[in-house]
C-alpha positions in Angstrom: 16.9 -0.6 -15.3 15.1 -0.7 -11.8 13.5 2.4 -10.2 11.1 3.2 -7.3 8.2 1.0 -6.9 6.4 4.4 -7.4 8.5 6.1 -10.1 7.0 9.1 -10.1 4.6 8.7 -7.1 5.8 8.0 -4.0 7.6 6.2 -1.4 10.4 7.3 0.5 10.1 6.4 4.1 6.0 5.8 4.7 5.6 6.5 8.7 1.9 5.8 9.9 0.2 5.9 12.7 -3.1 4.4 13.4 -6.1 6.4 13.3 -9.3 5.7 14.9 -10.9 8.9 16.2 -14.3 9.2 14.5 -13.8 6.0 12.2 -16.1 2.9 12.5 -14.1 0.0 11.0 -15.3 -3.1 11.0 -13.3 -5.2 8.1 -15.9 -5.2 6.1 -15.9 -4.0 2.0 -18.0 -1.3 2.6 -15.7 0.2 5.2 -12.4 -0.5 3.2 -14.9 1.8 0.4 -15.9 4.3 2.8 -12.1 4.9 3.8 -10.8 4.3 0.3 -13.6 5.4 -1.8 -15.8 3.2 -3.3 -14.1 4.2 -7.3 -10.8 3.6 -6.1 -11.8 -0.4 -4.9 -13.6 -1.0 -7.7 -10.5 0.2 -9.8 -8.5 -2.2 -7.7 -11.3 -4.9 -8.2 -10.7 -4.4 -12.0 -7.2 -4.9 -12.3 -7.4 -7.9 -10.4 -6.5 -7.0 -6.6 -7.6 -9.2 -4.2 -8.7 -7.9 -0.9 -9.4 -9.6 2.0 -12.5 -9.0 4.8 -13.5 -9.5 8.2 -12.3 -8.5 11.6 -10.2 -11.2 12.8 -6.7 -10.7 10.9 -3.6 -12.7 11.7 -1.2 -11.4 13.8 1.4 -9.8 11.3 4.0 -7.4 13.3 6.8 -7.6 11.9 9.7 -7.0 9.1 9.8 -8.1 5.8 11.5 -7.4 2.1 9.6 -7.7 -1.3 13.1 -8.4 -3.0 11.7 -9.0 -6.4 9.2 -6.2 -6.5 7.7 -7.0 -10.1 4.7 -4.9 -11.8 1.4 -7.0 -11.8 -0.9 -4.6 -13.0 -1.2 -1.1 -13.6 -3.9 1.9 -14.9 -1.0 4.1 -15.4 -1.0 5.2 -19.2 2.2 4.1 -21.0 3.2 1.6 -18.1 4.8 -1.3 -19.2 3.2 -4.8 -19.4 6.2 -5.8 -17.4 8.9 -4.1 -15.0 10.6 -4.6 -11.7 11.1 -2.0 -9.3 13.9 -1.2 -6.0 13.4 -3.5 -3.0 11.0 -2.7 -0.5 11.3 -3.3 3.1 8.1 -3.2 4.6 7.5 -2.9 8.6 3.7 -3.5 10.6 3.8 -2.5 14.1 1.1 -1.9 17.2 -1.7 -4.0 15.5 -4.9 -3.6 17.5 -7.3 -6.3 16.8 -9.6 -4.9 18.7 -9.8 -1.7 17.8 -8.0 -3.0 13.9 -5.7 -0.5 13.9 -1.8 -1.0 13.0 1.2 1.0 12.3 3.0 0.8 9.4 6.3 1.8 7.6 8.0 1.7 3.9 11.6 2.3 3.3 12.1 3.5 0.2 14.0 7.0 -0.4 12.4 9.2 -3.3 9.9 10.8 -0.8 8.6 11.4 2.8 4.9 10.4 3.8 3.0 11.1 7.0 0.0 8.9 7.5 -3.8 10.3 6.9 -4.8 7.1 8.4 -4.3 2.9 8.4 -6.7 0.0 9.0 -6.5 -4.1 8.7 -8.9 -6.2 8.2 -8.9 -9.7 7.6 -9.9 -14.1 8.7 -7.6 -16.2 9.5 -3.9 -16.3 7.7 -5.3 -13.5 5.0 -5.4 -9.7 5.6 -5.4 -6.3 3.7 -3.5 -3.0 5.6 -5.8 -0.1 3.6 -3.8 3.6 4.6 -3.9 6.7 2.9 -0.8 9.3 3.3 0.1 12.4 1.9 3.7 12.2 0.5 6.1 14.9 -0.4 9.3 14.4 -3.0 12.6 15.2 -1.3 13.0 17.4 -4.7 9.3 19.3 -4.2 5.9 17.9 -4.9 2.9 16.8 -2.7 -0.3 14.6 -3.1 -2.6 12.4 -1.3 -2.2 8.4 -2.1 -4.0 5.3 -1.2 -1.7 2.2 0.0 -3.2 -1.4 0.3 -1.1 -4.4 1.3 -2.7 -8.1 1.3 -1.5 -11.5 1.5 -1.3 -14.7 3.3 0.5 -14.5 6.9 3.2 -17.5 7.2 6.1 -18.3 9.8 8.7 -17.3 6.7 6.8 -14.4 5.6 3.5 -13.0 3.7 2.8 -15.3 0.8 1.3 -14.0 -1.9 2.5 -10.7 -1.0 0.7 -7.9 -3.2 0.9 -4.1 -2.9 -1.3 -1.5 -4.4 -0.6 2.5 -4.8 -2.7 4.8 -6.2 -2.8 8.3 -6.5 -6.0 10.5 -4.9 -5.1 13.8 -5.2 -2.4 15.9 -6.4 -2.3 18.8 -4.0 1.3 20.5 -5.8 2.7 18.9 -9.2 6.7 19.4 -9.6 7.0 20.3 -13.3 10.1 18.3 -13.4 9.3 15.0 -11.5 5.9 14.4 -12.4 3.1 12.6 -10.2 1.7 9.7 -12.3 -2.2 11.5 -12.9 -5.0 11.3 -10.0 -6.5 8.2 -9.8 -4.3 6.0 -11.1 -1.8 3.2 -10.0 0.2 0.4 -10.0 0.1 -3.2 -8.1 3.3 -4.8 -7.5 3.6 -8.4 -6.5 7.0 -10.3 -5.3 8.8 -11.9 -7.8 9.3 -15.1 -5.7 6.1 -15.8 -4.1 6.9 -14.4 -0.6 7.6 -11.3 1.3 10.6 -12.8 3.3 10.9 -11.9 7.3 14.0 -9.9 7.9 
């Protein structure tokens, strides 16, 4: 049976703005720690997430749908080795390579999140979107989660299409729809290869 990419985490609709007031971002790993914190990269590093540097990303605005949104990996006790999750339809938006900034939004409908704060990075066809948000469940609960999205930018779509969530903080736990625990998480990949445009 197929449920939210995040179960018991998040996303309902993700809204987030860019955020660049006192940030220095330059693409590089040690930013994408300094934002993320440099445990939660190395958690991604060890389930095999592949993140890519540098401060020239592709040009990735756009629409797309993960229509076979199948679990890669996971640190979340008692996940399954396999499982495949609701559609997502995943939106960028006002990418600033300059300043590499970019808006971004997730429709999915368990939760609402409001954007902490969003970067890309990237060289070439390959980039990484890093945000963090704080979500809230439509049915009560709130905590503070790290978002990553990388793959390979293509005229049909992102190739290679991978997206990470993990959980920071818990800041209120709802008895009766658990959070999955603090820093944990799952990496979902799409089933057929490619994020199509939409």
């Amino acid at each position: 049976m197929k449920n939210s990419i995040i179960a018991i985490i998040l996303i309902g609709v993700i809204s987030l703005s860019s955020c660049t007031k006192d940030r220095d971002f330059n693409g590089e790993r040690g930013d994408i720690e300094k934002f993320l914190g440099v445990e939660l990269v190395e958690s991604l590093d060890e389930i095999g997430f592949k993140m890519y540097y540098g401060e020239k990303p592709p040009q990735i605005e756009g629409d797309f749908l993960v229509n076979s949104a199948d679990l890669k990996s996971s640190t979340v006790p008692n996940d399954p080795d396999s499982h495949t999750f609701n559609d997502l339809k995943i939106s960028f938006k006002n990418q600033n390579n300059k300043e590499l900034t970019i808006d971004y939004q997730g429709d999915e409908l368990e939760a609402n999140s409001v954007g902490i704060g969003t970067f890309i990075a990237g060289n070439g066809k390959y980039f990484t979107v890093a945000m963090k948000t704080e979500t809230t469940k439509d049915n009560g609960g709130k905590a503070e989660s790290a978002f990553v999205i990388t793959g390979k930018m293509t005229k049909a779509g992102i190739v290679d299409v991978e997206v990470a969530v993990f959980l920071i903080k818990i800041i209120e736990e709802n008895p009766n729809d658990k959070f999955i625990p603090e820093n944990t998480g799952r990496v979902i990949v799409d089933g057929n290869g490619l994020a199509t445009r939409v």
